[in-house]
N, C-alpha and C positions, 0 to 999 in steps of 0.2 A: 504493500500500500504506500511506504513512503518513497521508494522508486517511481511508483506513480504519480504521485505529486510530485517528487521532483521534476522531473522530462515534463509533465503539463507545464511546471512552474518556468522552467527552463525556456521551453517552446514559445512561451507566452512572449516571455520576456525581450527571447529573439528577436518575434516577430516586430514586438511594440519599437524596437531597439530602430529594427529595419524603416520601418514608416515613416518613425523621428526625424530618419536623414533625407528624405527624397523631399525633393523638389514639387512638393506640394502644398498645397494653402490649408493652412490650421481646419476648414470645412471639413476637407478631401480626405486630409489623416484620421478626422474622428470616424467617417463615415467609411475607413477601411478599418479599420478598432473595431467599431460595433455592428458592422456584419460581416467584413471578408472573415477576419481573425474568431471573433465572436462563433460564428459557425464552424470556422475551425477546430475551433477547444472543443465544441458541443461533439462533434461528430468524434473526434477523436477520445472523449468520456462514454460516449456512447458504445462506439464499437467497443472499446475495452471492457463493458460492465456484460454488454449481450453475448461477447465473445466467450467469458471467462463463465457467464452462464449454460452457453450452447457447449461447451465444453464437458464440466461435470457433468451436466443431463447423458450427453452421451456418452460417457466414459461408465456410467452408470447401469447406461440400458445396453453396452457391450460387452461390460466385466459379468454381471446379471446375466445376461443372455450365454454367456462360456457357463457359469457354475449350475445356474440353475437345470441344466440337463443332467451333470454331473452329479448332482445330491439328489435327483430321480433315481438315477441307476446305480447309487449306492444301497448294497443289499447287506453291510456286515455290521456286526454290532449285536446289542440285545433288545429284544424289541422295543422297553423304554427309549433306550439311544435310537431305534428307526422312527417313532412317532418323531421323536424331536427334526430328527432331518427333516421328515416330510412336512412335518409344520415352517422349517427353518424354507422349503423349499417355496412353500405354499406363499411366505410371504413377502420371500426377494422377488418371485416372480410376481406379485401384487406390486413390488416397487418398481420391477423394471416397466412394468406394464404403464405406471404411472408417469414415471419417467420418460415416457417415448411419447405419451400425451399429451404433455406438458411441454416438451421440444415441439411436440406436429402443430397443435395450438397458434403457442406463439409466436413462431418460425423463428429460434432464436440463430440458428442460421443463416436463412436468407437477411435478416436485418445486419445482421453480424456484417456479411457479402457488400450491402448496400450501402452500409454507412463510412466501411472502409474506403471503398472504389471512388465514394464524394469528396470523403477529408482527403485522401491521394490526390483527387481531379484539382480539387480548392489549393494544395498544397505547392502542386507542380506548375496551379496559372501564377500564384504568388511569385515563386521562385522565378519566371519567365519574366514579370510584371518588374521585378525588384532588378534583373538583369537584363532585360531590353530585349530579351529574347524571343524566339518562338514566333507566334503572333505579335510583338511588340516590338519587332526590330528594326521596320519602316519609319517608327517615329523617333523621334530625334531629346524629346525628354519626357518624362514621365508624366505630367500636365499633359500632355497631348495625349497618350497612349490613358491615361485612368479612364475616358470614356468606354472604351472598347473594354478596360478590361470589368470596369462595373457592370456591363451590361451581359458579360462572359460567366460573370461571378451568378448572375440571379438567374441565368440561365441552368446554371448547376444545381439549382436550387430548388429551382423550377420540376429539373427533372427530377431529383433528389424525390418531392414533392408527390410528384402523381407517379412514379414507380412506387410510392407507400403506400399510395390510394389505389393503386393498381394490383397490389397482391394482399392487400388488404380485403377485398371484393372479391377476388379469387379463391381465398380462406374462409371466407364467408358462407360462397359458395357452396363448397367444398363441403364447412362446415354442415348447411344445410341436407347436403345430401345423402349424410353419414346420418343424420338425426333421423332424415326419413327410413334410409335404411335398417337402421337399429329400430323405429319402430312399429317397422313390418315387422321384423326377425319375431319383436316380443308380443306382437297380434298374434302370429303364427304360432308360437310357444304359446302361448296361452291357450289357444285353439285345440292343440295339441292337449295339454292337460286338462278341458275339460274333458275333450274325449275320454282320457282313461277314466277320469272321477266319474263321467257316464256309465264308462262301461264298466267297472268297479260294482257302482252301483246297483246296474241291472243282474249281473254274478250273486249279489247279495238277496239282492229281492226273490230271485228264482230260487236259491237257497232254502229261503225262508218260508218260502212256499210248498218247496218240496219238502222239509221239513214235517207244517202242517197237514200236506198230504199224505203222506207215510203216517200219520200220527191215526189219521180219518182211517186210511185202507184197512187195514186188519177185521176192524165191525165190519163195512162193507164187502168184506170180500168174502166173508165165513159167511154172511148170507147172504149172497150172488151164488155160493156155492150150493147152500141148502135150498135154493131156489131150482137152482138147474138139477138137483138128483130129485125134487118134487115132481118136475116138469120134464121128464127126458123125453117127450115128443114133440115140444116147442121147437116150432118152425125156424129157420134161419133169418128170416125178415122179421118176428118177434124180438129175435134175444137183441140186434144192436140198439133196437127203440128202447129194451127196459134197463139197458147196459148206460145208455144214453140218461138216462131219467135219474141212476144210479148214482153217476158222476155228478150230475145237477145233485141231488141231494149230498151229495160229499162236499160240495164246497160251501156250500151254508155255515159261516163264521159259527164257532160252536164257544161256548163261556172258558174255556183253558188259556192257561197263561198264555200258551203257542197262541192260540185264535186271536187273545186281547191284543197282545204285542203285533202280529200280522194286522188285526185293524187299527190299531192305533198309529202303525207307520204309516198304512194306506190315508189315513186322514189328514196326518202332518205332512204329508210331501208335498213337497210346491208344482211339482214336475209331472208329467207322466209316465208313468211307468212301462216299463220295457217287459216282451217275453224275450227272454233269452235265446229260444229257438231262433228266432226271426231277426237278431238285433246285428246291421251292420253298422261299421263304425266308422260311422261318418262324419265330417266337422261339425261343428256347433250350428251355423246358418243351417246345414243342409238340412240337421234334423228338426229344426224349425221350419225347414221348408216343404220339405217332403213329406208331411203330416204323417207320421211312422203308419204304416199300416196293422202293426198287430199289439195294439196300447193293451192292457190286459184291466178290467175296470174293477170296481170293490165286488164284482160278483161273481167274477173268474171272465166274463164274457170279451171275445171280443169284438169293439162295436166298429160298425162300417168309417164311422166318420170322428174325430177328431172333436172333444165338446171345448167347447167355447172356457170352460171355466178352466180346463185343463193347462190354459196358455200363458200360464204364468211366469213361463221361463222367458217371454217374449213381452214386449213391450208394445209389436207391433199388433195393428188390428188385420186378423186373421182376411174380414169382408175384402179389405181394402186390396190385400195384396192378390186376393184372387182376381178382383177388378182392374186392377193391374194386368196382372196375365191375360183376361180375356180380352181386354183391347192391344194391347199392344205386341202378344203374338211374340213365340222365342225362335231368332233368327240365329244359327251357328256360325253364320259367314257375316263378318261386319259390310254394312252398309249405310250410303248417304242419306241425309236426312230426308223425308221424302216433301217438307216446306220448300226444301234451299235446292237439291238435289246434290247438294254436294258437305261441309260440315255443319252441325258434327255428327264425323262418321258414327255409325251406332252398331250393337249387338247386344245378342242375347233379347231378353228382357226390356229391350229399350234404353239399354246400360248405354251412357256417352264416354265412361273414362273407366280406367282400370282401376284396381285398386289403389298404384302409388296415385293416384291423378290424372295420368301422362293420357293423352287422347287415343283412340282403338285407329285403326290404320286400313285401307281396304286392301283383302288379301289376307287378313288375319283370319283366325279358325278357332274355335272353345268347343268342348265339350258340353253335353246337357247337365252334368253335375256343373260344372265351372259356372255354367248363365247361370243357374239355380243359388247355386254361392253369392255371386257376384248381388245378384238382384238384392238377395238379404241382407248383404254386409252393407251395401249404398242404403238402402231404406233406410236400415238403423243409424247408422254412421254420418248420413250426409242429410238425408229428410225430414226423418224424426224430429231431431235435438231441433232443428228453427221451426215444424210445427207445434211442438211445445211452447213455446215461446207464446201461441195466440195466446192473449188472453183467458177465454173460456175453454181452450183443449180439455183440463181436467173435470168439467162438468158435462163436457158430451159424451154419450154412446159410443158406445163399439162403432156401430153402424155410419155414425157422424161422421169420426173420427179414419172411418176405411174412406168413407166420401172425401174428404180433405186430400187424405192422401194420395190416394189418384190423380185428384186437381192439381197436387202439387208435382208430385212427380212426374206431370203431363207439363204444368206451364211453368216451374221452377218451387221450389218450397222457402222460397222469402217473399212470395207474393204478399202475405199480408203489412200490410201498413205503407205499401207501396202506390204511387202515383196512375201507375197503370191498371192497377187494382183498387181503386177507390171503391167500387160500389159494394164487392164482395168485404175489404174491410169493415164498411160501415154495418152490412147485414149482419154479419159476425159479432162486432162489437155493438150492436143493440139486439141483438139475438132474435132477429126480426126473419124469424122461421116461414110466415107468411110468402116473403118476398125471394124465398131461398132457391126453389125452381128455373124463375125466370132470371136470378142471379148469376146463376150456375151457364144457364145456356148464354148470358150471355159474350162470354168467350169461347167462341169456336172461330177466329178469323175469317170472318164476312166475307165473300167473294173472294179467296184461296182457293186453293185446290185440292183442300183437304176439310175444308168446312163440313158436310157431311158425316164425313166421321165422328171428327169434333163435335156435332151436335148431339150422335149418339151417345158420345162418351160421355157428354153434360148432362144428358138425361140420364141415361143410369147412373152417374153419381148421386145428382139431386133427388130418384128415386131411393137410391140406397140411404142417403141422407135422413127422407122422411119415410123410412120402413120403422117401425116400432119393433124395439129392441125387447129383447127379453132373455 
């Protein structure tokens, strides 16, 4: 440190020493002081602090990067001393990790690169300026030649300047697109874990089931037995009907702890429950989307359709998204929009953008699973959260609430409180139900080429709208 001082102090001194003697008016001298010189010292404290940073940082996450494999593949010792390593391992590689962070960050390199190559540039015009050199050797004394060389100086400076603004925006960037990255990875990770807690879960529940069944069989089956040696002439089309009838009365929740505990989970779950036979394991969206076909309900049966109260895992209104799907049709192959004929391009579901954002391309290709995904992740993700936002969202219906949604997902889901959307706000927020119909229809873009449709889809919103919920 006090080598450093000295050589700044030294440097300084030089420089003042130099300016003293030239042939310059007392102006000229301050105004090479307080910015040739001044920027000087700055840049040359500078690189020295970012230098001696970028330094350690890497020396850190180089030395780090050699041992930390090596105290992996140390296997001798007693296993107290192996914990220790693996711990000692677990948290230099936390450092180095941290380390190389901390460097990509800040770039204390490239700044390191930039501020040297200035105070050199700054250094060597002085040196020229003070000797008449270089650029300066046309003119005949220094008065003459300080225009050129000021104007030489703030050009440096200049660059200096927006080369900081320039990789600053690039780190930025940069920065940005690591955050997105990272927080697909941890969308997807999450996705992932619920699936297993799904599937976990439905392992247990069948369990549990089977459990109370084996508990049931034994009465049942001593007399299904005493039944067929009463009956040994019972037809073949008899025995499945009363075999049938047999099983219906087995699963009638019986007063045993087994039975209490089986209904008592059946009433606490938020969820629907899975038959294990039947249970593939698919992401989270899909199995909100694909109405599981074989839900097993509190009386063993199971029913054709998916009950409304069951959909607790979901936020979204079941009506809506089918309204959805029925008008807008799942296309596998992206295409133009059919207003513009050209963006934005679309697929699937009527999807505009991928999951990172990025627009669909014509020529692209998805799976039925993928549109199915995709559909559900945007509804929640991007439509939802701003139709919550109306005001009255929480006091409408299922049915409202599916009508909205359509509307929105058809003409943007920040419609409300919008300029273009004036009359639909004001319905809304005076909850002027009356007027809610001809509100609806009237966005279908009048004399387009797609009005027609549009008008159907307003009517069946507005209908779904005013259907009574129950």
């Amino acid at each position: 440190m006090d080598k450093k001082n000295d050589y700044s102090q030294y440097l300084k001194q030089t420089f003042s020493g130099l300016i003293d003697r030239l042939d310059l008016s007392d102006l000229q001298k301050d105004f090479m002081k307080n910015r040739w010189l001044d920027q000087v010292m700055w840049l040359e404290g500078q690189s020295t602090k970012v230098r001696n940073r970028y330094y350690r940082l890497r020396m850190i996450t180089i030395v780090g990067g050699v041992i930390v494999p090596a105290l992996i593949g140390f296997q001798k010792g007693s296993q107290k001393f192996q914990e220790i390593v693996s711990w000692s391992a677990l948290g230099l590689s936390q450092v180095v990790a941290v380390s190389a962070a901390v460097e990509e960050f800040f770039g204390y390199g490239d700044k390191y690169r930039s501020y040297r190559n200035t105070a050199e540039g700054l250094k060597i015009e002085g040196w020229q300026f003070f000797q008449m050199a270089g650029s300066y050797h046309q003119y005949h004394t220094h008065s003459d030649a300080y225009t050129t060389f000021a104007d030489r100086v703030e050009q440096y400076i200049q660059q200096d300047l927006q080369g900081f603004v320039s990789q600053l925006a690039g780190r930025q960037e940069e920065s940005k697109k690591q955050t997105k990255e990272t927080a697909t990875q941890n969308i997807e990770h999450a996705l992932s874990k619920l699936n297993e807690q799904l599937q976990l879960q439905a392992e247990s529940q069948a369990q549990l089931k089977q459990l109370v069944t084996e508990k049931q069989h034994p009465e049942a089956s001593s007399q299904q037995l005493e039944q067929n040696r009463s009956n040994p002439q019972q037809s073949d089309d008899e025995k499945p009907a009363e075999q049938a009838a047999q099983v219906t009365s087995d699963k009638q929740p019986d007063s045993s702890p087994v039975g209490n505990l089986w209904q008592q989970d059946e009433e606490n779950r938020d969820s629907t429950s899975l038959n294990v036979g039947s249970v593939e394991y698919l992401s989270a969206n899909e199995i909100l989307a694909k109405i599981k076909s074989n839900p097993i309900s509190r009386n063993g049966r199971a029913p054709n359709k998916l009950i409304e109260a069951k959909q607790a895992s979901t936020r979204l209104p079941v009506c809506g998204v089918e309204l959805i799907k029925e008008f807008e049709g799942c296309y596998l192959d992206a295409y133009p929009d059919p207003l513009t004929n050209a963006e934005p391009i679309t697929i699937g579901w009527g999807s505009t953008k991928k999951r990172d954002g990025s627009p669909w391309q014509l020529g692209e290709r998805i799976s039925q699973q993928v549109a199915d995904e995709l559909l559900m992740y945007q509804l929640e993700t991007s439509y939802l959260p701003d139709l919550e936002k109306i005001p009255c969202w929480n006091d409408l219906n299922r049915n409202q609430q599916g009508a909205l949604l359509s509307f929105g997902y058809n003409l943007g889901s920040k419609f409300y409180g919008t300029s273009n959307f004036g009359t639909m706000t004001k319905v809304l927020k005076n909850r002027d139900w009356d007027n809610i119909r001809e509100t609806f229809i009237m966005y279908r873009n009048p004399g387009s080429n797609v009005e027609e449709g549009l008008r159907r889809r307003r009517v069946a919103e507005a209908e779904l709208f005013l259907k009574p919920y129950s």
